[in-house]
N, C-alpha and C positions, 0 to 999 in steps of 0.2 A: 371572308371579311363581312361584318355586318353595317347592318345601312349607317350607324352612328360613325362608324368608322370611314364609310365612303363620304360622307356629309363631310366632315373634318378633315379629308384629303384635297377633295375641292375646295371647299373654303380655303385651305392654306395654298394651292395652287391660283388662286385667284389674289390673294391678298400680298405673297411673296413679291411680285414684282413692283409694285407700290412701293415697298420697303426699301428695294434695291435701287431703285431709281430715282426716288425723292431726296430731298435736302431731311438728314438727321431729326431736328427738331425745326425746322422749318425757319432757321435764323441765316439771313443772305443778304447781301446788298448786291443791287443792281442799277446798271445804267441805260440809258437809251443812246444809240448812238445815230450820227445826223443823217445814216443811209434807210433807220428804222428799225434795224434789230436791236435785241433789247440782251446784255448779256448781264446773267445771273451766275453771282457766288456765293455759295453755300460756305458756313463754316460749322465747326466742330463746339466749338469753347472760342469765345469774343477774344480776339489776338490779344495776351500777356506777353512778356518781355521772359524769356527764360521756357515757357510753358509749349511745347508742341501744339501745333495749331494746323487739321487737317481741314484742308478747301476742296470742293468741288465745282466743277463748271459746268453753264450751259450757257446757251444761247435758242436765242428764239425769233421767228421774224414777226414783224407786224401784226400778222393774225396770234400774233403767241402760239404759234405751232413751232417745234424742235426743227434745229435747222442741221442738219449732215454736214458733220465736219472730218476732218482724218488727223488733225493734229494740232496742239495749241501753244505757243511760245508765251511762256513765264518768264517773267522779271522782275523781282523782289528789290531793292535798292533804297539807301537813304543820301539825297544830293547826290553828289558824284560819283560816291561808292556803288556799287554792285554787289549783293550777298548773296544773288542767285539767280542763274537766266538759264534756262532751259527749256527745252522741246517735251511736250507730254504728246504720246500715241492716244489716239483715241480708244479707250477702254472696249473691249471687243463684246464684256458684261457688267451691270454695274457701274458706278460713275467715272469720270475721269478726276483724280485727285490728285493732291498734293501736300503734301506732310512740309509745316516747315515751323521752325523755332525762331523768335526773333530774338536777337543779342542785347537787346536794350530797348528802352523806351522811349518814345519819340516818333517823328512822321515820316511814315514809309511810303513808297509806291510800291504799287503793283500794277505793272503794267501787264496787258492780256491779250492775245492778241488767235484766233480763230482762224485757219486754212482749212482749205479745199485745195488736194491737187495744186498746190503749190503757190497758191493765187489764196490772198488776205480778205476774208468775209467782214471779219467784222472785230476792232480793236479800241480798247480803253483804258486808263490810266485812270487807278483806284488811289485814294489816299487813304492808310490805315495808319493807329495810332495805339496799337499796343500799349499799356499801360506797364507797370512796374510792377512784378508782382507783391501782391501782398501778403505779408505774414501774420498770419493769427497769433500773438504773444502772450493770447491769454489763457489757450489751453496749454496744459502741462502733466505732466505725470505718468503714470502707466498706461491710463484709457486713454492719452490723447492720438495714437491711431486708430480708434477708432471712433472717434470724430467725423472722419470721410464716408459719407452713406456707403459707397461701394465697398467702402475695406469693410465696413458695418455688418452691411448685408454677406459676403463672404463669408465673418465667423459665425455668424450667426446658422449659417445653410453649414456649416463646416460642425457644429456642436449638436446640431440637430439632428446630423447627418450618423454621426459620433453615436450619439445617445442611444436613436433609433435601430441603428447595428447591434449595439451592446445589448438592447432589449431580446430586438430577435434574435442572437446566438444564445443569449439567455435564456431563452423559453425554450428554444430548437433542442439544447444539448443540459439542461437541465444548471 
């Protein structure tokens, strides 16, 4: 292995766990709560009505140092309804998440609630308010998939990818 290559193993051994550990794009809301921990939730895409919306959690105490949990009880609900309450294990790598769709638009809780060995660290009641989603009406026609940067970028690495092949089996085998 030469040295460019040892440089570039460390660097990404250095930089992977940042990646792993932190909130996506750095979009979260967070609360204080009145014993002084402070619990933060990361999201994926700002909650839509229809749209998967993954959350991550953490919590922090006072000094904003991470605080050791083993388990965290979710509750997604609007009024009286319930559309989701369960237990998440603390992720053993990686964040502890939660994947979830909302059915409509309008004011949601999330209520959150933090264990240790069976005893409640520290818990809060989020109000979220998913929007409706929106439909674009003005693109149409053949390229309108590809419209969405990601589907974008896709064909684009997918033509290139194409091309590039063509060339060299072309030159390789006459």
């Amino acid at each position: 292995m030469n040295a460019d290559m040892k440089y570039l193993a460390i660097a990404m051994l250095l930089l992977i766990p940042g990646f792993v550990l932190s909130h996506a794009d750095g979009k979260s809301f967070e609360a204080k709560t009145p014993d002084g921990y402070a619990i933060d939730i990361g999201y994926s895409e700002l909650p839509q009505a229809g749209i998967a919306t993954t959350f991550d959690f953490n919590v922090r105490d006072a000094e904003g140092k991470a605080v050791s949990f083993d388990q965290i009880w979710v509750r997604i609900g609007k009024g009286p309804a319930t559309y989701v309450a369960t237990g998440l294990a603390k992720a053993s790598i990686g964040k502890t998440v939660l994947t979830y769709r909302f059915p409509g638009s309008g004011t949601y809780e999330m209520e959150v609630r933090f264990e240790r060995d069976g005893k409640s660290l520290a818990e809060h009641t989020f109000s979220l308010n998913p929007q409706a989603m929106q439909i674009d009406t003005n693109t149409g026609g053949l390229l309108a998939p590809l419209s969405q940067p990601g589907l974008l970028s896709v064909s684009v690495a997918f033509l290139l990818g194409g091309a590039l092949t063509y060339l060299f089996l072309r030159r390789k085998y006459g």
